[in-house]
C-alpha positions as CSV (number, residue, x, y, z in Angstrom):
1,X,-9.9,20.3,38.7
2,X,-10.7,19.2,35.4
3,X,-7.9,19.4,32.8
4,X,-7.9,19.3,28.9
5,X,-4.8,18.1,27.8
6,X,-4.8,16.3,24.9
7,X,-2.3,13.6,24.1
8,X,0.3,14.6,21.4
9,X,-0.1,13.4,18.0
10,X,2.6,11.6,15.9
11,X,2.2,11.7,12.7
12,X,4.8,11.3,9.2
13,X,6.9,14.7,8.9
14,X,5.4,16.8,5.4
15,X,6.8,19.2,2.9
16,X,4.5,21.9,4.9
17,X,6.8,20.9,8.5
18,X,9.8,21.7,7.1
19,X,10.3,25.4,8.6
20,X,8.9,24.1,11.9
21,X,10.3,20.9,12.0
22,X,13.9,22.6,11.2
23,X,13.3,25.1,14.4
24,X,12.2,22.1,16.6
25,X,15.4,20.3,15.8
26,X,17.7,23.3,16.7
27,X,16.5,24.1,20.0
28,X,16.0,20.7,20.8
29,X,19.5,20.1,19.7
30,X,20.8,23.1,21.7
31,X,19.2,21.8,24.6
32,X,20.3,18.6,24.5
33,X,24.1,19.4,23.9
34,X,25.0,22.9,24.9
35,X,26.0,21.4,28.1
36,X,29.4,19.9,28.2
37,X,30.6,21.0,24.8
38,X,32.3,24.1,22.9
39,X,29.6,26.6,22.0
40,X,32.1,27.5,18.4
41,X,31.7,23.2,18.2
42,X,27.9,23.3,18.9
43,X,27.3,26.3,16.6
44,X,29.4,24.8,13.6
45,X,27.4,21.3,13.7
46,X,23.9,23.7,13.8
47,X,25.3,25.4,10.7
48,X,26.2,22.6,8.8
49,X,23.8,20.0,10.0
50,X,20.8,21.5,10.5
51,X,20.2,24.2,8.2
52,X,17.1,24.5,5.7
53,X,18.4,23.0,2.7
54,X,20.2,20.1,4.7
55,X,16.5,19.3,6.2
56,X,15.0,19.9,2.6
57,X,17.1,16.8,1.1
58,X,16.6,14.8,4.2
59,X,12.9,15.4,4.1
60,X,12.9,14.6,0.7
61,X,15.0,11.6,0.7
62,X,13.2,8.4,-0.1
63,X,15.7,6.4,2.6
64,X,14.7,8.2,5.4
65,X,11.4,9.4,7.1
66,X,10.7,11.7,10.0
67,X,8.3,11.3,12.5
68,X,6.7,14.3,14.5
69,X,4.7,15.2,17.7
70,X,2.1,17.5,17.3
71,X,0.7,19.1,20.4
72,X,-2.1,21.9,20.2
73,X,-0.9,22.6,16.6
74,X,3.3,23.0,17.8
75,X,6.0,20.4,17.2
76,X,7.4,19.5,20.3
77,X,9.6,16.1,19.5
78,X,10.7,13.8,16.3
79,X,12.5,11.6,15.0
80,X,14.2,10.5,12.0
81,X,15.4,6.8,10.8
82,X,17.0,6.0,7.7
83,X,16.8,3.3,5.7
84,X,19.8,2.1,3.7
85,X,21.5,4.0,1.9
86,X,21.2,6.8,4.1
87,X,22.1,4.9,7.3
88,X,25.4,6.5,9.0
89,X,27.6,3.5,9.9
90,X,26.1,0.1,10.0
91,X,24.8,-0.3,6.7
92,X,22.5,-3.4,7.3
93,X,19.8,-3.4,4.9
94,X,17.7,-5.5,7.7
95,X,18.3,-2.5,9.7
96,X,16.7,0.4,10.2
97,X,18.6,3.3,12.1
98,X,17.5,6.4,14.5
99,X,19.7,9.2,13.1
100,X,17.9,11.5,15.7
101,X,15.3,11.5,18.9
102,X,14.5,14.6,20.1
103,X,11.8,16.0,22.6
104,X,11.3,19.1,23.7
105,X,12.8,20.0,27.5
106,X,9.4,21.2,28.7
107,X,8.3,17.8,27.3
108,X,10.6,15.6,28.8
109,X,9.8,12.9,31.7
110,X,5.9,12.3,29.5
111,X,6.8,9.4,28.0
112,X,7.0,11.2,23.9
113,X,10.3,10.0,23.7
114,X,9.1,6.2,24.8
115,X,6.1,6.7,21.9
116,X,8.8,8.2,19.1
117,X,11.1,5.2,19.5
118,X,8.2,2.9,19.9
119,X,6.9,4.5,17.0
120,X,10.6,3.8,14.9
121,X,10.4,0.2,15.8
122,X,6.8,-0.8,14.2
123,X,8.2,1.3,11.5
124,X,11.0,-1.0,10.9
125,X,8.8,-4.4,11.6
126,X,6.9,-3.0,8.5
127,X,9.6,-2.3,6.9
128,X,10.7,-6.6,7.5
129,X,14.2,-5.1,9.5
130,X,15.2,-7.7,12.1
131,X,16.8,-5.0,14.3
132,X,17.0,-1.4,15.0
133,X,20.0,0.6,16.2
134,X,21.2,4.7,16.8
135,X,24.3,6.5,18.0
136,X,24.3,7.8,21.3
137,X,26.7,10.3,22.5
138,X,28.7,8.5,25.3
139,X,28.2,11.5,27.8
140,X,24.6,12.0,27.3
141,X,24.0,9.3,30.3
142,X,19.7,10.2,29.8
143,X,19.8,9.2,26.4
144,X,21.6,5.6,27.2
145,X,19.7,5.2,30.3
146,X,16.1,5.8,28.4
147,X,17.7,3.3,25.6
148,X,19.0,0.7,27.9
149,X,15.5,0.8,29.8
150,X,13.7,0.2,26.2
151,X,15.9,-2.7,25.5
152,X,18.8,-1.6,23.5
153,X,22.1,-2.5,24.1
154,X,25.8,-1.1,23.2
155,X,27.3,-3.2,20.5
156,X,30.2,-0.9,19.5
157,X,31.1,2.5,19.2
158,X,32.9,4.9,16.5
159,X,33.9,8.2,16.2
160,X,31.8,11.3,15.8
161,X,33.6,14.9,14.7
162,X,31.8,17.4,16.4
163,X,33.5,21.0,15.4
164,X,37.4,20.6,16.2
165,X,36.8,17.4,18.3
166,X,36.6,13.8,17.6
167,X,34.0,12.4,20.3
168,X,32.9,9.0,20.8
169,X,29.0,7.7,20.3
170,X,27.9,4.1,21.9
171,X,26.8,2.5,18.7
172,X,22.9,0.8,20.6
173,X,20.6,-1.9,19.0
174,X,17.9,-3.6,19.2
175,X,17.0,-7.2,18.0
176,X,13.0,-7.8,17.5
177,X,13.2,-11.1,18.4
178,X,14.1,-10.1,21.7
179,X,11.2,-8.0,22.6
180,X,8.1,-10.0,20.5
């Protein structure tokens, strides 16, 4: 049987992504964390995080840069790493931080999520950072194992506020020396 699939594209995030790239990371998001959390928590970090204007002034923010899939014309994963001064805790400027990974479910287990981090870390070689690091929320045990097998490491944690909750993200890194 002879099959077409065509490997998806990544490519930088443009002005013209914005209403697609906004819909990709809310039903990405929902997928990711409807499970195990308050729907009224999950539907007030939607509202205030990922909302048109809020992805207008991150798109347009010259500290941080997204990174999309592109498969037969649909976004089906990104990512987006800031550079300081948007980073959200470290604050490193030979950093360069994953605010967000996402992939499609139906996408999941191809290896996009392998190619969008891998794609964040020449990015910050590049960019001269000597490490890269995210937040992972401690219960999403996917998201750390796919880390840990791609060579980051916990180095901390700190709080995240997540509707009326205070939960706890593993704080990962990884130094490039250590995978040259």
């Amino acid at each position: 049987m002879e099959t077409n699939y065509q490997e998806p594209k990544i490519r930088l995030a443009t002005a013209a992504d914005l209403g697609d790239l906004l819909h990709l990371a809310r039903t990405s998001f929902l997928q990711a964390f409807t499970a195990g959390n308050k729907p009224e928590n999950v539907q007030a970090y939607l509202n205030e995080v990922f909302t048109l204007d809020q992805f207008e002034i991150e798109l347009t923010n010259s500290a941080s840069t997204f990174f999309v899939a592109e498969h037969d014309g649909d976004l089906i994963g990104y990512t987006k790493v800031n550079q300081v001064p948007a980073q959200t805790d470290v604050h490193d400027p030979e950093s360069l931080e994953i605010s967000r990974l996402y992939v499609l479910e139906d996408f999941l287990g191809l290896g996009l999520g392998k190619r969008l981090l891998e794609t964040a870390i020449d990015f910050a070689k590049q960019n001269q950072k000597k490490y890269l690091w995210l937040g992972v929320w401690e219960k999403n045990a996917r998201a750390i194992r796919f880390y840990e097998k791609n060579g980051l490491r916990i180095f901390g944690s700190h709080p995240f506020p997540f509707g009326d909750e205070i939960q706890t993200d593993y704080l990962m890194r990884v130094d490039f020396q250590q995978i040259a």
